[in-house]
TORBA-7975 format. One record per atom (N, C-alpha, C): residue in three letters; x, y, z. Coordinates in steps of 0.05 Angstrom, whole numbers, plus 5000, padded with zeros to 4 digits. Layout:
// residues N
ALAXYZ...
//
This chain:
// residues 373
UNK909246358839UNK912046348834UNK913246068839UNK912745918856UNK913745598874UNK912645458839UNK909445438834UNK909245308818UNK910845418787UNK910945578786UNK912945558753UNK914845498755UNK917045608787UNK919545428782UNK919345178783UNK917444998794UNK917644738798UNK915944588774UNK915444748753UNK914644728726UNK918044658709UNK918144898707UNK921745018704UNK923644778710UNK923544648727UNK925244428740UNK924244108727UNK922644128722UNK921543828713UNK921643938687UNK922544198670UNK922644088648UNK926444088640UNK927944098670UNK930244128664UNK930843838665UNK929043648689UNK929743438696UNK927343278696UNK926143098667UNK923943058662UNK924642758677UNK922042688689UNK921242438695UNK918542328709UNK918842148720UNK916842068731UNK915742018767UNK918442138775UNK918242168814UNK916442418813UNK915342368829UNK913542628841UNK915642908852UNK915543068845UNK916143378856UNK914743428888UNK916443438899UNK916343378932UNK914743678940UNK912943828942UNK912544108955UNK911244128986UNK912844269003UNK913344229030UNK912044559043UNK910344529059UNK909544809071UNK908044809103UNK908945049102UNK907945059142UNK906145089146UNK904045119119UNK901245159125UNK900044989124UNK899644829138UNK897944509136UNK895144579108UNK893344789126UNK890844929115UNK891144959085UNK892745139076UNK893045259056UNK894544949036UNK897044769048UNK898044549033UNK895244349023UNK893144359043UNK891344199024UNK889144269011UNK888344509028UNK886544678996UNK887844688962UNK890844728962UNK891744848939UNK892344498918UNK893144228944UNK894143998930UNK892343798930UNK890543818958UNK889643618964UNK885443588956UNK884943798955UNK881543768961UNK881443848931UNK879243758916UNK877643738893UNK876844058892UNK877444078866UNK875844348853UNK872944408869UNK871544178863UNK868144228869UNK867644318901UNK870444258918UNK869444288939UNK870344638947UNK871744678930UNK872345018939UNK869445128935UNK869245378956UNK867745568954UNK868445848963UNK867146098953UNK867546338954UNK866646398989UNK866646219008UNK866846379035UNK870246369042UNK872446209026UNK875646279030UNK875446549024UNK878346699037UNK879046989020UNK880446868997UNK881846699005UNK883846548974UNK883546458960UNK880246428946UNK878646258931UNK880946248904UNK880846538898UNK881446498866UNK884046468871UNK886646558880UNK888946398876UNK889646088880UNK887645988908UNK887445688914UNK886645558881UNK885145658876UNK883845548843UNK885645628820UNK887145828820UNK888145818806UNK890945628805UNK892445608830UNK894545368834UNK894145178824UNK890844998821UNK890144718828UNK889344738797UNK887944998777UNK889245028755UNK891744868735UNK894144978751UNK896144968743UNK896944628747UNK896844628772UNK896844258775UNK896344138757UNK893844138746UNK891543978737UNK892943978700UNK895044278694UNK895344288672UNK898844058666UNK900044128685UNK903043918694UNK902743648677UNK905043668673UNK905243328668UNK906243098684UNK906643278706UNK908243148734UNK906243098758UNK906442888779UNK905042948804UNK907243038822UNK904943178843UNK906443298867UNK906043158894UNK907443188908UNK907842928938UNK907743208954UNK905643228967UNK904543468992UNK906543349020UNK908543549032UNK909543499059UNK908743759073UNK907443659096UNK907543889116UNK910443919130UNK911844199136UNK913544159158UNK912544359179UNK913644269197UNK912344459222UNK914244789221UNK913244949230UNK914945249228UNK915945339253UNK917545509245UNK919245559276UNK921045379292UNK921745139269UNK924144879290UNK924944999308UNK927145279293UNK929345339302UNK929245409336UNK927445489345UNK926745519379UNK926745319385UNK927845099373UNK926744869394UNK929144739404UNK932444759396UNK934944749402UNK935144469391UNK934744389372UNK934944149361UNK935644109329UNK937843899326UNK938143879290UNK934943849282UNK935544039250UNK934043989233UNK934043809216UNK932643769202UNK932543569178UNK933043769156UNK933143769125UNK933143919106UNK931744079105UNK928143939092UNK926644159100UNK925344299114UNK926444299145UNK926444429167UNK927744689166UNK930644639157UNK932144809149UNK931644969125UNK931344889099UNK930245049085UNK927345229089UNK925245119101UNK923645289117UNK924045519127UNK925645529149UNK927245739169UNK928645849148UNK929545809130UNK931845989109UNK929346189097UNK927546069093UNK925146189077UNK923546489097UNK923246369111UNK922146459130UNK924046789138UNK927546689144UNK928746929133UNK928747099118UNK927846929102UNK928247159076UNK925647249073UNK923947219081UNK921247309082UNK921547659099UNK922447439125UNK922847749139UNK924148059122UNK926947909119UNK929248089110UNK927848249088UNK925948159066UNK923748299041UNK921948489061UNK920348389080UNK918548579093UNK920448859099UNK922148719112UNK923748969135UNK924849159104UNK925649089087UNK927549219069UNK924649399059UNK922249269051UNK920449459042UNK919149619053UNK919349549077UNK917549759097UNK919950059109UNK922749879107UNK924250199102UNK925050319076UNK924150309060UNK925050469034UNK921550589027UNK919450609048UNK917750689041UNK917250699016UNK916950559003UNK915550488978UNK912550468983UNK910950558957UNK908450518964UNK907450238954UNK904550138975UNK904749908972UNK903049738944UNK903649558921UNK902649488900UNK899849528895UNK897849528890UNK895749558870UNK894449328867UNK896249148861UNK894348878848UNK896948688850UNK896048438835UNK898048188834UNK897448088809UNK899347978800UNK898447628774UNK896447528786UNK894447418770UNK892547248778UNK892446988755UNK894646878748UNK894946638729UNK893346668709UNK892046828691UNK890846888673UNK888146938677UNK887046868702UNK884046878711UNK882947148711UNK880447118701UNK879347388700UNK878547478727UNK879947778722UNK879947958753UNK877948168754UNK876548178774UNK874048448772UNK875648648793UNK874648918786UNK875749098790UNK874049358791UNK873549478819UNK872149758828UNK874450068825UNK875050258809UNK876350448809UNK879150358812UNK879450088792UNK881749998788UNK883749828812UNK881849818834UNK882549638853UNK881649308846UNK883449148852UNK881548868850UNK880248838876UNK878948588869UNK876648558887UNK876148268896UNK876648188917UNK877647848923UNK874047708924UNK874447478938UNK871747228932UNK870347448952UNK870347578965UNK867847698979UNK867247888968UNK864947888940UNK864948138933UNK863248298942UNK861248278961UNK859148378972UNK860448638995UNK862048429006UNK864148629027UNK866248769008UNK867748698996UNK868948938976UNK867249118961UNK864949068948UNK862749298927UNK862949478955UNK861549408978UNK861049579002UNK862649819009UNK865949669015UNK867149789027UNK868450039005UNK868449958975UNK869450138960UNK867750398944UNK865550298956UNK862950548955UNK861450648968UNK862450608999UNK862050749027UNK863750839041UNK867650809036UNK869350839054UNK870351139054UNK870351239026UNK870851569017UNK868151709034UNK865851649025UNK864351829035UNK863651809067UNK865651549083UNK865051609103UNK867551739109UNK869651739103UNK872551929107UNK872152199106UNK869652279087UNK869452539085UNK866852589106UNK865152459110UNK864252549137UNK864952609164UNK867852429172UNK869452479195UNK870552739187UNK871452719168UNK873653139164UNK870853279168UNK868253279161UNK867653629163UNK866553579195UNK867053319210UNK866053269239UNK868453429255UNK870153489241UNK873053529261UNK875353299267UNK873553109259UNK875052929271UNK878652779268UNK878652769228UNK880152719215UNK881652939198UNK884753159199UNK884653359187UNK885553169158UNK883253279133UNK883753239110UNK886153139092UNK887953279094UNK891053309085UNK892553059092UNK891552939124UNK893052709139UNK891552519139UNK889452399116UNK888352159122UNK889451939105UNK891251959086UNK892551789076UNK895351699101UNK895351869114UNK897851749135UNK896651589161UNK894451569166UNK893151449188UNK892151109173UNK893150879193UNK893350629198UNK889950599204UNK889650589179UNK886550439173UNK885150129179UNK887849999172UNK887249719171UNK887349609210UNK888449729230UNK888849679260UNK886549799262UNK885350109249UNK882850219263UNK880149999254UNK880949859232UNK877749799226UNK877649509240UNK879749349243UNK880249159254UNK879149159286UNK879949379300UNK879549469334UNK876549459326UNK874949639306UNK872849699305UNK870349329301UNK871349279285UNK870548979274UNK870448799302UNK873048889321UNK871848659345UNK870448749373UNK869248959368UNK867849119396UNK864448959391UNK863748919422UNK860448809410UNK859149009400UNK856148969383UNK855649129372UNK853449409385UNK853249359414UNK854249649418UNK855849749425UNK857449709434UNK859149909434UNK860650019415UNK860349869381UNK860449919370UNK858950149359UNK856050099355UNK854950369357UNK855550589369UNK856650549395UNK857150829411UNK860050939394UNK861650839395UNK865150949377UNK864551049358UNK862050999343UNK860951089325UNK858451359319UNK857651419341UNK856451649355UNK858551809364UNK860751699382UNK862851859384UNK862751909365UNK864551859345UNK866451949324UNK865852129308UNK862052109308UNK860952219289UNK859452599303UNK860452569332UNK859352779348UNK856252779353UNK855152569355UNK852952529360UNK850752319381UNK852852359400UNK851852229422UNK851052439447UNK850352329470UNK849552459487UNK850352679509UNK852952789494UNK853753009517UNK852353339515UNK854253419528UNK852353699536UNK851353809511UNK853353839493UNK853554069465UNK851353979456UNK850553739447UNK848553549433UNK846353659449UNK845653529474UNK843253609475UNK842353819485UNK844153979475UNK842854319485UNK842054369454UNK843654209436UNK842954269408UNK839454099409UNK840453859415UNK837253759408UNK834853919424UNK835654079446UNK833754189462UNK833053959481UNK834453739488UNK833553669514UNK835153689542UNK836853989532UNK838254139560UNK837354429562UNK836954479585UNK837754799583UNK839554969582UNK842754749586UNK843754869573UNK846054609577UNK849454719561UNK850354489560UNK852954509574UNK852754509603UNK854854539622UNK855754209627UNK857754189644UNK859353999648UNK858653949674UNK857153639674UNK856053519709UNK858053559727UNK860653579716UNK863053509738UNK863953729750UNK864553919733UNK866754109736UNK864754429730UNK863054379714UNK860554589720UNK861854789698UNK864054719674UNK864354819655UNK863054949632UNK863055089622UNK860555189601UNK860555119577UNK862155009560UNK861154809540UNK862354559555UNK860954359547UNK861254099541UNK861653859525UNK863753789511UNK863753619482UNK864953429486UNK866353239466UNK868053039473UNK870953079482UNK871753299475UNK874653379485UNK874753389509UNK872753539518UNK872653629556UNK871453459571UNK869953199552UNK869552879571UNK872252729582UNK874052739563UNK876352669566UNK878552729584UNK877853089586UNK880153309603UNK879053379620UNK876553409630UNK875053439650UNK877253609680UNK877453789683UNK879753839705UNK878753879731UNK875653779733UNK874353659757UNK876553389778UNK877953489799UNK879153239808UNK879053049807UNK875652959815UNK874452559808UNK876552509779UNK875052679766UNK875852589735UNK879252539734UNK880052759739UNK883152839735UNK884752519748UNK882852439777UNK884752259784UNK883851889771UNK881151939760UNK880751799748UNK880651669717UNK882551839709UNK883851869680UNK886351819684UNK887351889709UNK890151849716UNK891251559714UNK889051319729UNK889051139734UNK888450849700UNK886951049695UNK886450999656UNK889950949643UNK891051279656UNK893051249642UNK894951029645UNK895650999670UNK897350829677UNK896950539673UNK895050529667UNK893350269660UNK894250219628UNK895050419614UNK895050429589UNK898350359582UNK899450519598UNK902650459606UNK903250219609UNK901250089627UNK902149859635UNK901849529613UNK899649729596UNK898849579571UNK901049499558UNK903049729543UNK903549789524UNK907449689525UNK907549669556UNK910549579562UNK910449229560UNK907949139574UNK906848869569UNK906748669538UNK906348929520UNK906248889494UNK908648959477UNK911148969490UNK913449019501UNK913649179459UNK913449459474UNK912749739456UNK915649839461UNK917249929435UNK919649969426UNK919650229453UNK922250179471UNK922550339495UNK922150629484UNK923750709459UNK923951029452UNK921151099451UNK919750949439UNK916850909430UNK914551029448UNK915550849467UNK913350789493UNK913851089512UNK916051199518UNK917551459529UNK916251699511UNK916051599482UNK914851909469UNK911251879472UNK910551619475UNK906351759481UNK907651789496UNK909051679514UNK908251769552UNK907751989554UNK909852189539UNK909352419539UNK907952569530UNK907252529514UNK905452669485UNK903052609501UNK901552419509UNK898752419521UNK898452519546UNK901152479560UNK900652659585UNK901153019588UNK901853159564UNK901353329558UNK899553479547UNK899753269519UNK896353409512UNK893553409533UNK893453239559UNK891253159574UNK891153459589UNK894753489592UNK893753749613UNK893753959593UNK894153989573UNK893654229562UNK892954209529UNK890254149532UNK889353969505UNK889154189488UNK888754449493UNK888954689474UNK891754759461UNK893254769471UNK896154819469UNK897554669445UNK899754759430UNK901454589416UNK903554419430UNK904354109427UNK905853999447UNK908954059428UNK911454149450UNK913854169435UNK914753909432UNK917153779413UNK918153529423UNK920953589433UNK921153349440UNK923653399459UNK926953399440UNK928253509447UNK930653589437UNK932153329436UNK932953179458UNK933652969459UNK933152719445UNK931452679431UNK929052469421UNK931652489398UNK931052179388UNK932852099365UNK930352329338UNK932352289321UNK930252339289UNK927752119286UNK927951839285UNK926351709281UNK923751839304UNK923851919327UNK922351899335UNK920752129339UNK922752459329UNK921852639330UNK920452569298UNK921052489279UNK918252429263UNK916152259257UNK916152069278UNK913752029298UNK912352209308UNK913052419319UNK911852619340UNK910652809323UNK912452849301UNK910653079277UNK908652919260UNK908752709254UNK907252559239UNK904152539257UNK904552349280UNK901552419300UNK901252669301UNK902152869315UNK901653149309UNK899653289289UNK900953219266UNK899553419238UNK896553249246UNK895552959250UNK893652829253UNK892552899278UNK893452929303UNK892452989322UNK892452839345UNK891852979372UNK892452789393UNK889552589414UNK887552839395UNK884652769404UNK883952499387UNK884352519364UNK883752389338UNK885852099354UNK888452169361UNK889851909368UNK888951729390UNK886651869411UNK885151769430UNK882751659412UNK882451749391UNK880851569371UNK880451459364UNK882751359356UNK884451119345UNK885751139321UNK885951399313UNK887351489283UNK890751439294UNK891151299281UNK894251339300UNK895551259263UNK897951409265UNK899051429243UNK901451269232UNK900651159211UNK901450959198UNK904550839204UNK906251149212UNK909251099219UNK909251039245UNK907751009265UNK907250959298UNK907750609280UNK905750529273UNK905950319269UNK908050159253UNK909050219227UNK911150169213UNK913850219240UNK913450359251UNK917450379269UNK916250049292UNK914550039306UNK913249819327UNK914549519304UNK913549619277UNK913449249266UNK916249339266UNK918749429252UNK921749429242UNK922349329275UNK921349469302UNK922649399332UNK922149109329UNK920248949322UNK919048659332UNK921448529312UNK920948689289UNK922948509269UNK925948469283UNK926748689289UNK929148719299UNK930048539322UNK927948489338UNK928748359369UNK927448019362UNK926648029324UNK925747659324UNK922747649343UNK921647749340UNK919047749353UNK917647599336UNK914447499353UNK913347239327UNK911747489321UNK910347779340UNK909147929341UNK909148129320UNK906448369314UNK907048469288UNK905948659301UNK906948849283UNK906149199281UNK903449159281UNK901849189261UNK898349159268UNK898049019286UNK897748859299UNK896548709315UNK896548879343UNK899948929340UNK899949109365UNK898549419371UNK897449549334UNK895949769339UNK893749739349UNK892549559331UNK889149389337UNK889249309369UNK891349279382UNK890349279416UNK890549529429UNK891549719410UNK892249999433UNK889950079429UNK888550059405UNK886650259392UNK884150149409UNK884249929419UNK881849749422UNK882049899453UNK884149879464UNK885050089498UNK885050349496UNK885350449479UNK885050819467UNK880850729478UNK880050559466UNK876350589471UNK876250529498UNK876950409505UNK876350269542UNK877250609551UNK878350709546UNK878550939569UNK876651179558UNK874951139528UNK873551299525UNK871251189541UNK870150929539UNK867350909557UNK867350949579UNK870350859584UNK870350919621UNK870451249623UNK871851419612UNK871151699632UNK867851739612UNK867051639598UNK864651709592UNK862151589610UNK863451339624UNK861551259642UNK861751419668UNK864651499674UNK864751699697UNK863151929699UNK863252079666UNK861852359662UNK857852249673UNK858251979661UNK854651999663UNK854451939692UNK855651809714UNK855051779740UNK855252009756UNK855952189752UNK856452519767UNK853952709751UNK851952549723UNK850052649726UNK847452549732UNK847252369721UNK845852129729UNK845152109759UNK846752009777UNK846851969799UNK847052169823UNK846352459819UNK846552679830UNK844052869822UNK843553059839UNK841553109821UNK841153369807UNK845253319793UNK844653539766UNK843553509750UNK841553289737UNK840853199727UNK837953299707UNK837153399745UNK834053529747UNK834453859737UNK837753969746UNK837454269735UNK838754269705UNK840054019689UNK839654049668UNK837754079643UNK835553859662UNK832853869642UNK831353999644UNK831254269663UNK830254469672UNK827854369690UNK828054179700UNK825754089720UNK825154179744UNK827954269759UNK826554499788UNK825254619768UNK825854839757UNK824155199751UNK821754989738UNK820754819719UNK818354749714UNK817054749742UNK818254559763UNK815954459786UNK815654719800UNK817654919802UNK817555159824UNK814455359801UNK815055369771UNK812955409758UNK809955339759UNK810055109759UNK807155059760UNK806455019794UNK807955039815UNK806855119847UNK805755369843UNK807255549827UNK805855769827UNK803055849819UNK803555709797UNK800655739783UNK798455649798UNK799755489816UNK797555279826UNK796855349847UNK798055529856UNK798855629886UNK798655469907UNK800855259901UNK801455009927UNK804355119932
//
């Protein structure tokens, strides 16, 4: 758009001064004006629009004079210069477009102009310079969405409302085991009771802590064994303390408080919402809801959790964004899964229920007999 009006303008006002173009992106101002065709390569995400700009350059009858300006003057309590000021005007209006689109819930575009360049395209999606990671992701992401629904994990109906881009992001920066493990979670196939009474390496699939009779991921979590209870407690507050730090829209922060500290004590139950609660936030509360509150310890957290967080940042001038701020809860939603999962394994592990899960007394009391020692 910058380059056609400033096409548009030199042919209102033809000459021979250079067309001044000024931007806060140092990075991006000299890939697009400054570095040679030959030196682009397909490890940018911006390959083809960077190329397509320098395109357009290359087609001009004008040169352009590259100015960096720095962003954000305005915090600094000092006159601007022009394009200091026009910057910050930009920059408004940048906002004021986000905020206006993100409340009229509109759905989000499809594709863009790509200056005439030929665009490749999987089930009508485009597909940027990484195509190895886009072919991947657009012919593995359905069939892994449908393996989470028949796991329990994701209900069907609500996976277009769950904030994909904070979950895969949280997921992308865990090392890579514990990556693996979120991933055994998720998939119900890691090492708790249910599992290995299924694989047969239990006798049966009680709970080390609390001596419950099934065992799965729900009741790692709720465990109503004291240790656990007071050590989930301490998770929680820990989580609280996260999330005010990450200074989480007050109405916001007041409705999990609730919502997790209810569902913990009564994870079977439907949670009511509260009467008091503005609208915005009682549909918040139905929105996670229909998705779930196990699934939200998952990190499915729903798309409008996140959209009301960015409009609060917008609102209070924050430099901070909605995703960024999901991608850390979701990343703290896991820290309290390994930790009561490391709790569940030290109460068996370290005790020796260990020996009557694998049925090892009755083997040794067995073969004394036989043996008659």
């Amino acid at each position: 758009g910058i380059t056609l009006a400033q096409a548009s303008l030199h042919q209102l006002q033809p000459g021979s001064t250079p067309i001044a173009v000024a931007c806060d992106g140092i990075s991006a101002l000299r890939s697009a004006l400054v570095k040679s065709p030959d030196k682009l390569t397909t490890s940018s995400p911006s390959f083809d629009l960077v190329s397509s700009i320098q395109g357009y350059w290359k087609a001009f009858p004008f040169q352009c004079a590259s100015i960096h300006v720095r962003g954000h003057q305005d915090d600094l309590s000092r006159n601007l210069n022009r394009l200091e000021l026009m910057n910050v005007a930009m920059d408004d209006l940048a906002k004021s477009i986000l905020q206006s689109f993100l409340e009229s819930n509109q759905p989000r575009p499809t594709g863009t102009y790509h200056l005439g360049f030929i665009q490749v395209a999987i089930n009508n999606i485009p597909v940027h310079s990484h195509l190895q990671t886009a072919v991947i992701k657009e012919h593995t992401l359905q069939p892994l969405l449908e393996f989470w629904t028949r796991r329990g994990n994701v209900p069907a109906a609500h996976l277009q409302n769950i904030a994909w881009v904070p979950f895969g992001r949280a997921l992308r920066k865990r090392s890579l085991t514990k990556g693996h493990f979120i991933i055994k979670w998720l998939a119900n196939d890691f090492a708790i009771g249910s599992v290995m009474r299924r694989r047969r390496a239990r006798t049966c699939n009680r709970c080390p802590r609390c001596d419950a009779w099934t065992e799965d991921h729900l009741h790692c979590l709720t465990c109503p064994q004291l240790s656990a209870q007071r050590f989930w407690t301490n998770l929680f507050n820990d989580l609280m303390t996260f999330l005010e730090l990450e200074d989480t829209e007050p109405e916001l922060l007041s409705f999990l408080k609730y919502s997790i500290q209810l569902w913990h004590a009564f994870p079977s139950r439907q949670i009511p919402p509260i009467l008091t609660w503005s609208d915005a936030i009682k549909n918040l509360f139905y929105s996670q809801s229909d998705i779930g509150w196990l699934p939200f310890c998952h990190g499915f957290l729903s798309s409008d959790i996140v959209t009301h967080q960015s409009l609060y940042y917008l609102s209070t001038s924050s430099q901070r964004s909605g995703p960024s701020w999901a991608t850390k809860l979701i990343r703290h939603l896991r820290i309290i899964i390994d930790s009561m999962w490391d709790h569940r394994n030290k109460a068996l592990h370290l005790t020796p229920v260990i020996h009557a899960r694998e049925g090892l007394q009755p083997l040794k009391t067995s073969a004394a007999a036989e043996l008659g020692t």
